[in-house]
C-alpha positions as CSV (number, residue, x, y, z in Angstrom):
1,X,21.2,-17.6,-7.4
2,X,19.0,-20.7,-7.0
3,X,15.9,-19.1,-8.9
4,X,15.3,-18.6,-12.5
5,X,15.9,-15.2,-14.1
6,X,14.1,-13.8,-16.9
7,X,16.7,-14.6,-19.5
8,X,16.3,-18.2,-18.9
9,X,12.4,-18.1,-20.7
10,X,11.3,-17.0,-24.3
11,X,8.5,-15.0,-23.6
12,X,7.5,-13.9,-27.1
13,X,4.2,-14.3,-27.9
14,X,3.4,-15.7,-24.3
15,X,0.7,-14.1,-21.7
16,X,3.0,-13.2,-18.7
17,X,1.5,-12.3,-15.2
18,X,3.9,-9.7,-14.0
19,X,3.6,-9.2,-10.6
20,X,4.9,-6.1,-8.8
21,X,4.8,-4.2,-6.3
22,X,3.4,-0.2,-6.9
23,X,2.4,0.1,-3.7
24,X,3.1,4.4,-3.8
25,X,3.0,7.1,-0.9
26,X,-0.2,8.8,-1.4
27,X,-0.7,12.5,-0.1
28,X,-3.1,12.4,2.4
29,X,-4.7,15.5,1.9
30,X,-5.1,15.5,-2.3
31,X,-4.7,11.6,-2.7
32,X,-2.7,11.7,-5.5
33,X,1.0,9.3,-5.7
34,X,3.6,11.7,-3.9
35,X,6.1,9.3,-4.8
36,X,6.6,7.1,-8.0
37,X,9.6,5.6,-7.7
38,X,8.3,2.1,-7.3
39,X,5.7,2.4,-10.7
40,X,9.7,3.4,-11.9
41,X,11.1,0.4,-11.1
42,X,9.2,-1.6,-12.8
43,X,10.1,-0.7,-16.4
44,X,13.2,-2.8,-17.3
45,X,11.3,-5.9,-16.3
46,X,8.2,-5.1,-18.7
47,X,10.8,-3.8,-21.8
48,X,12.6,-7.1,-21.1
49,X,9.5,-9.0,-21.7
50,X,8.9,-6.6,-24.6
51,X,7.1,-9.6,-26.8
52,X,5.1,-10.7,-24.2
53,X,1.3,-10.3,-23.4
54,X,2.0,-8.4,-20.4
55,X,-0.7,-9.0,-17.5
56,X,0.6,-6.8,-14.6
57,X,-0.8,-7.1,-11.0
58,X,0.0,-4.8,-7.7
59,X,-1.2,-4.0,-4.5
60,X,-2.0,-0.7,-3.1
61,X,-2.4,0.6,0.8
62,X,-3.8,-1.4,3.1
63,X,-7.9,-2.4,3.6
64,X,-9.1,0.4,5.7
65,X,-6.0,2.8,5.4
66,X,-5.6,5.9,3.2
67,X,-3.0,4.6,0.9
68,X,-6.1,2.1,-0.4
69,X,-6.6,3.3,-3.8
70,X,-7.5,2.0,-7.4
71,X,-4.6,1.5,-9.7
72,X,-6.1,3.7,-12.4
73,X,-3.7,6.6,-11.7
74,X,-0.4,4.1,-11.4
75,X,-1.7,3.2,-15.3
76,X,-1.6,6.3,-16.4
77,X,2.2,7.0,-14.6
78,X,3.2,3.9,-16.4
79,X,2.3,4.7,-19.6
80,X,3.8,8.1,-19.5
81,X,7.1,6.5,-18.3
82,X,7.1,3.3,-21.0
83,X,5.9,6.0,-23.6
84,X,3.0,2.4,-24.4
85,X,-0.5,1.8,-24.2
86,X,-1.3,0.5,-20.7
87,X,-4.7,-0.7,-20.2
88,X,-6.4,-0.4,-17.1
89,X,-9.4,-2.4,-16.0
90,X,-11.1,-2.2,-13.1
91,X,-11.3,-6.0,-11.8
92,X,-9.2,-8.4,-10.5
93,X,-10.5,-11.8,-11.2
94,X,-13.9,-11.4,-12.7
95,X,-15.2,-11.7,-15.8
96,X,-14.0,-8.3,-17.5
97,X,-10.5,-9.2,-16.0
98,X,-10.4,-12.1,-17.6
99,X,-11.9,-10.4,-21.0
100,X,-9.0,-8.0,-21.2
101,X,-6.6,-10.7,-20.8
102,X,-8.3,-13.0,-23.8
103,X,-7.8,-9.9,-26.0
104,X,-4.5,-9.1,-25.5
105,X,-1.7,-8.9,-28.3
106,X,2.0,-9.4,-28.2
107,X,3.4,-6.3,-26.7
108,X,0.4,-5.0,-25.4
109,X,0.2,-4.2,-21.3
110,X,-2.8,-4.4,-19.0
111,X,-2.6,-3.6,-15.5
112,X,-5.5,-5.1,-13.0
113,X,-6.7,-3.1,-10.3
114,X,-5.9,-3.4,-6.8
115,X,-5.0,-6.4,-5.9
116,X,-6.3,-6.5,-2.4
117,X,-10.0,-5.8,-3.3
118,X,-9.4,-9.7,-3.7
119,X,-10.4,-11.0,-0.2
120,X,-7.7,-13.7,-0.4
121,X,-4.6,-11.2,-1.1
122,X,-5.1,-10.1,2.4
123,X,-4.5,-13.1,3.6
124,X,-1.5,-15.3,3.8
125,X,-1.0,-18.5,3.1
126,X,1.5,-21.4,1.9
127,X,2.3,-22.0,-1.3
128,X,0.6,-25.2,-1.7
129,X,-2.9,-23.7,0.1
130,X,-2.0,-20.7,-2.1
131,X,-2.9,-22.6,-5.2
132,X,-6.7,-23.4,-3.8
133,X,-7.4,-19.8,-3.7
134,X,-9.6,-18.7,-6.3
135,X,-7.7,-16.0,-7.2
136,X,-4.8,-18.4,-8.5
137,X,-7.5,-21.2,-9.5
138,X,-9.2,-18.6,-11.7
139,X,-6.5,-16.7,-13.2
140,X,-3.2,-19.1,-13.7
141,X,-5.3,-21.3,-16.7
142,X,-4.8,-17.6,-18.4
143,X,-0.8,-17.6,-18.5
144,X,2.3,-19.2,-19.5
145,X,4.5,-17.7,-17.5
146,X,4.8,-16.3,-13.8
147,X,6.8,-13.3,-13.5
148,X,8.0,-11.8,-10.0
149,X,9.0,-8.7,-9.2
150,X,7.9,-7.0,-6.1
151,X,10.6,-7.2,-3.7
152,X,9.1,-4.5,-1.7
153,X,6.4,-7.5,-0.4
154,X,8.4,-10.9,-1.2
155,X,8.2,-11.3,3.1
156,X,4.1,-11.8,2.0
157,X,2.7,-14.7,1.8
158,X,-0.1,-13.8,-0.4
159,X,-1.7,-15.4,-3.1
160,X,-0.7,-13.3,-6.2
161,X,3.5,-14.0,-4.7
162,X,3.8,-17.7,-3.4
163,X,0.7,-19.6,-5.4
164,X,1.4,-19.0,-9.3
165,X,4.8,-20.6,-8.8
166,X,3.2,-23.5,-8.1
167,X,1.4,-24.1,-10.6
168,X,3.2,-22.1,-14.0
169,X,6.6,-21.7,-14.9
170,X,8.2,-19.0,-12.7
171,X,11.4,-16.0,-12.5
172,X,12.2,-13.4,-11.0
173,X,12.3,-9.7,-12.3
174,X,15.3,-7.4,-13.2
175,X,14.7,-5.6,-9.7
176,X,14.7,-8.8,-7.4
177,X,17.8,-10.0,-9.5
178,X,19.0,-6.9,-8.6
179,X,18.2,-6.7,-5.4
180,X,19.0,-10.2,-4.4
181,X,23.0,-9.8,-6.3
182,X,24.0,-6.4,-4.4
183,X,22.1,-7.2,-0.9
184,X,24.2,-10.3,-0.9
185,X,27.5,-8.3,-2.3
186,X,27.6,-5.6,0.9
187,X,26.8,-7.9,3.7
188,X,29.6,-10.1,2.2
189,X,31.5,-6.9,3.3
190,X,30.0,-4.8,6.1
191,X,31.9,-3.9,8.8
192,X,30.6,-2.9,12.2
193,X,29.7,-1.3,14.3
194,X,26.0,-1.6,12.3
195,X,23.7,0.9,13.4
196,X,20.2,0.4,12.4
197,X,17.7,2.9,12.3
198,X,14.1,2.4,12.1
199,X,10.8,4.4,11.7
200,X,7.5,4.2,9.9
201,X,4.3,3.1,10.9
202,X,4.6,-1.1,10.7
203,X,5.3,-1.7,14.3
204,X,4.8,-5.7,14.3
205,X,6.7,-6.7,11.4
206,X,10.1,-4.6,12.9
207,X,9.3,-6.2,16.5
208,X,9.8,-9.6,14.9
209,X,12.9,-8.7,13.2
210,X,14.9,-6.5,15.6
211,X,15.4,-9.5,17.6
212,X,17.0,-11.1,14.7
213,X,18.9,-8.4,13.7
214,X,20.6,-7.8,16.8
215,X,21.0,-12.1,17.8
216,X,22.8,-12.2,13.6
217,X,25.2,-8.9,14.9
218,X,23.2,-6.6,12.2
219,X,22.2,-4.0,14.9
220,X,24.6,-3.0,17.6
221,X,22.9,0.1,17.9
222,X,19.1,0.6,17.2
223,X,17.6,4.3,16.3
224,X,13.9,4.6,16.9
225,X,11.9,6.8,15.5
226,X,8.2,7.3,13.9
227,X,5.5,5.1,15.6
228,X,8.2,2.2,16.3
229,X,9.7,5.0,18.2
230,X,6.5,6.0,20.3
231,X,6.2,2.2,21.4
232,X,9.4,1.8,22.7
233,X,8.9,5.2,24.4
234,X,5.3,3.7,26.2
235,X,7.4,0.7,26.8
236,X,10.0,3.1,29.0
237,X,7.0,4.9,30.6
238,X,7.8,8.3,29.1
239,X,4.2,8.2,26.8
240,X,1.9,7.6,28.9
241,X,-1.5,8.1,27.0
242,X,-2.4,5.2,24.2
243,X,-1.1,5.3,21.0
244,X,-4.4,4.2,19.5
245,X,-2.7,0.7,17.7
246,X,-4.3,-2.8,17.1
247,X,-3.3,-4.9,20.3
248,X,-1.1,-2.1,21.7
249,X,-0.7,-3.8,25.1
250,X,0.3,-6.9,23.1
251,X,2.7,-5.1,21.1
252,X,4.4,-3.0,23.8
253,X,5.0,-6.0,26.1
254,X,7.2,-7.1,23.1
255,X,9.4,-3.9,23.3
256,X,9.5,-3.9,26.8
257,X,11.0,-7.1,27.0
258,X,13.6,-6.5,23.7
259,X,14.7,-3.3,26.4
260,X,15.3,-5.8,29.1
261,X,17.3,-8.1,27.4
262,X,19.1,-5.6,24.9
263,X,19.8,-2.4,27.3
264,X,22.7,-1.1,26.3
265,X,21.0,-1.4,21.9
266,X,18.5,0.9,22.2
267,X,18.4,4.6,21.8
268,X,14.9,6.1,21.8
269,X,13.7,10.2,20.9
270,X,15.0,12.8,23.5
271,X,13.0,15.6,22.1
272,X,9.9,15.7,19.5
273,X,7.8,18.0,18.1
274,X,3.8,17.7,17.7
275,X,1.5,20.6,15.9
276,X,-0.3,23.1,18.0
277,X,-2.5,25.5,16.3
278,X,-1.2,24.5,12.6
279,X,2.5,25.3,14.4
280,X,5.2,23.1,14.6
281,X,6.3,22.7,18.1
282,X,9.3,21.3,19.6
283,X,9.0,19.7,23.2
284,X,11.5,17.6,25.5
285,X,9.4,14.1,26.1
286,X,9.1,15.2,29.7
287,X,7.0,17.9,28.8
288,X,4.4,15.9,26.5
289,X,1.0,16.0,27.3
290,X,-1.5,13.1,27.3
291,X,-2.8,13.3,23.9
292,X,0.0,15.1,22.1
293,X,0.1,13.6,18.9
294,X,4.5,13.3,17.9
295,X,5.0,14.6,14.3
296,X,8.6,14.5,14.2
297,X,11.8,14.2,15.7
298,X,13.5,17.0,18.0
299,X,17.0,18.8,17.6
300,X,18.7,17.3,20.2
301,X,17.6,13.6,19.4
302,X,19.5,14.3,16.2
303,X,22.6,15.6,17.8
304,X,22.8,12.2,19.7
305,X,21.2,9.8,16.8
306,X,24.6,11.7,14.2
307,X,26.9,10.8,17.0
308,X,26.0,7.0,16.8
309,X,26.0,7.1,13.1
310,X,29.2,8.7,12.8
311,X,31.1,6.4,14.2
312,X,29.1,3.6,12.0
313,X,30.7,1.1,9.8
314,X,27.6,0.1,8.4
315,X,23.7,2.0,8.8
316,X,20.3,0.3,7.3
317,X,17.5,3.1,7.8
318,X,14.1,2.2,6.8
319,X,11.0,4.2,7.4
320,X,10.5,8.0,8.2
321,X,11.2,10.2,10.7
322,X,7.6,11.3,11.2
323,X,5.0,12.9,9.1
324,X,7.9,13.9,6.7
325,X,5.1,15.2,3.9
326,X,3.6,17.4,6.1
327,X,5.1,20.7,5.7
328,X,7.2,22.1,8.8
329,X,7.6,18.0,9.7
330,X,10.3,16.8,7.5
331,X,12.9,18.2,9.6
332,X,13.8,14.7,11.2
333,X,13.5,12.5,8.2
334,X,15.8,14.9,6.0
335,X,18.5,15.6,8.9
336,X,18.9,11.8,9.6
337,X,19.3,11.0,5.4
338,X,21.8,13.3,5.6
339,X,24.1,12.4,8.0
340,X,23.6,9.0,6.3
341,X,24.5,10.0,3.3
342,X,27.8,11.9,4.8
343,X,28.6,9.3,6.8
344,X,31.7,7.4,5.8
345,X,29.9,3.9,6.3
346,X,28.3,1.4,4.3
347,X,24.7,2.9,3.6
348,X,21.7,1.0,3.1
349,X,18.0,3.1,2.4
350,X,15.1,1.2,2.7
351,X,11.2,1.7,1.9
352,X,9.4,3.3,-0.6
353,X,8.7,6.7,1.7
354,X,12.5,7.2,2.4
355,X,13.3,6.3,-1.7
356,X,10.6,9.6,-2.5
357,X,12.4,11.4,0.2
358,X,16.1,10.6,-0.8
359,X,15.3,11.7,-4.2
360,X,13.4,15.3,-3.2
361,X,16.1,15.9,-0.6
362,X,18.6,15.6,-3.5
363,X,20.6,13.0,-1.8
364,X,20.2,9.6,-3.8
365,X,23.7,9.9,-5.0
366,X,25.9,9.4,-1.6
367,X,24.0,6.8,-0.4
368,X,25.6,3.2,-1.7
369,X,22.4,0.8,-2.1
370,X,18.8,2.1,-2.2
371,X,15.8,-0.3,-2.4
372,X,12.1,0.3,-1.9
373,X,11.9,-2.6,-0.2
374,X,11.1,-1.8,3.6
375,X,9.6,-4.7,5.9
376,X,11.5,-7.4,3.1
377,X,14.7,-5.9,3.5
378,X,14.3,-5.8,6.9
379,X,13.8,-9.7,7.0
380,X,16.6,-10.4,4.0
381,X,18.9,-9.3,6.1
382,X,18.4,-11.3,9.0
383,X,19.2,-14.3,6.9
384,X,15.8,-15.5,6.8
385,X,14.0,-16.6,3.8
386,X,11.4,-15.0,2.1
387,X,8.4,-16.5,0.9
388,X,8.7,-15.1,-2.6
389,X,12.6,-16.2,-3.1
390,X,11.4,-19.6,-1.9
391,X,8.3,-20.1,-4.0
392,X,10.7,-18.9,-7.3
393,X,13.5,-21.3,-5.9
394,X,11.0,-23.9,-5.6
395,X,10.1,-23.3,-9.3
396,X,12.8,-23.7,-10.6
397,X,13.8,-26.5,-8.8
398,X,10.4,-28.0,-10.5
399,X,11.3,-26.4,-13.9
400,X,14.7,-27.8,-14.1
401,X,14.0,-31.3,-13.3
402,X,12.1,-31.4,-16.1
403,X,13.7,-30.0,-18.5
């Protein structure tokens, strides 16, 4: 690997910004994490920087979304799973941010709040115009040492991931060296055909890929399903009523024309099933209504979608089937993870919805690579380059020529 790793720096009695990626499922109805196995993930990086003043910085949701929380609750899963003091403070840059991280002792953890309520972080920028934001400005006088490890958004170009690199001594984390080693261990050796399967609700940033995916021979077969699904379907004619998504014209002109020059790739949903009177409800797509809201995936669109995965040499599945934590909805979601994870191919899980889901469905074990990674996987394995592996390559590039 061309970046630095944490065992290259002595971190005792240095303040470390430690930045991560927490970013949970949150239950829409109680608002509570539903899922923790991203706060989980982090915990060998922080013990491996055991000596450190650990500052530790995520994002949750997006502005405007549900999943847009504090991190209060994320301190209090931490600390439980460290069995160490984690202090929480609400602020990000300000003045009782910076406070905290003034009083901190070796060994002692303090996690910011979310980043995002930091204009900037919802921005992205390069790393050089990264630096000028007053996030990194403000905050990078305050540390040694940049620490990153939040694969799950290392396709971001955000402040918090490409600017500290720049300007302080950066690694990566024991998850992206992780990550980074056994991503680049099974492509050596996937076989095809590949079938990629793909759900969720973050329509743009799977457009821009699929193309990739399929030009690089990563996706002879595409699977649609979740709102990725219902776009392709409007793109075929067979929803006719909007889907109610920033520039959905925009955005289904893009799957129309990845139809007409990949026709033979894609398989879209045969059957679904929406929620009438608290009910689930299964319907063929001829038989939806305008306005019928899709919850979920049908029984005969799985019947087709296992006989494509079957006869797979290699299957990446990232996002869910539908609303998979509403009860009577997880139907799709669990009956594609398992004829994943009893297919004889090369599996990859991706996301931190499917990781929660893998690991209530009591399935983790078959599958041969999970990461909670989602839209950055996605991109990894077209070959391109993330933002965060540069900006950490680019550090050490500076590091080393100096030393």
């Amino acid at each position: 690997m061309e970046f630095l790793t944490i065992d290259d720096f002595d971190f005792k009695g240095k303040t470390v910004f430690l930045r991560v990626d927490m970013n949970c499922p949150i239950d829409p109805e109680t608002l509570e994490i539903s899922g923790t196995k991203r706060i989980e993930e982090t915990v060998e990086t922080i013990d491996s920087l055991n000596n450190a003043k650990i500052v530790i910085a995520s994002h949750q949701g997006r502005v405007g979304n549900k999943e847009y929380t504090g991190m209060e609750k994320h301190a209090k899963v931490l600390e439980k799973l460290l069995d160490r003091k984690v202090t929480f403070v609400s602020d990000v840059i300000g003045t009782a941010a910076q406070n905290e991280i003034k009083k901190l002792n070796d060994g002692e953890i303090l996690l910011l709040d979310n980043l995002r309520l930091c204009a900037e972080e919802n921005y992205e920028f390069s790393g050089s115009d990264a630096t000028k934001t007053i996030m990194v400005r403000r905050l990078s006088k305050m540390f040694d040492f940049c620490v990153l490890d939040s694969f799950p958004s290392a396709h971001r170009s955000h402040p918090s991931i490409v600017g500290f690199p720049y300007v302080l001594p950066s690694c990566a984390g024991r998850l992206v060296e992780k990550e980074v080693k056994k991503l680049d261990e099974i492509m050596s050796v996937a076989k095809a055909p590949h079938v990629l399967i793909l759900g969720g609700k973050k329509v743009e940033d799977r457009l821009e890929a699929i193309r990739l995916l399929i030009e690089n021979g990563r996706a002879d077969h595409v699977l649609l399903t979740g709102l990725i699904g219902n776009v392709f379907l409007r793109a075929q004619g067979r929803i006719r009523s909007s889907l109610g998504i920033k520039r959905e014209d925009e955005i289904v002109a893009k799957a129309h024309t990845l139809i007409g020059e990949f026709p033979d790739v894609f398989s879209t949903p045969v059957d679904v099933a929406i929620e009438q009177n608290g009910n689930r409800v299964e319907l063929d797509i001829r038989e939806l209504n305008k306005g019928d809201e899709i919850y979920d995936l049908g029984p005969k669109t799985i019947e087709h979608y296992g006989k494509l995965i079957s006869g797979a040499g290699t299957v990446f599945i990232s996002g869910p089937a539908g609303f998979f934590e509403k009860e009577n909805f997880d139907y799709g979601t669990k009956a594609l993870l398992e004829i994943v994870a009893n297919s004889m191919a090369t599996t990859i899980v991706s996301g931190g919805h499917l990781s929660s889901a893998l690991k209530k469905f009591g399935l983790a074990e078959k599958i041969t690579h999970i990461s909670t990674a989602g839209g950055a996987l996605v991109r990894y394995l077209t070959g391109t380059k993330l933002p965060m592996i540069q900006s950490l390559e680019e550090s050490a590039k500076r590091y080393r020529a100096k030393a």
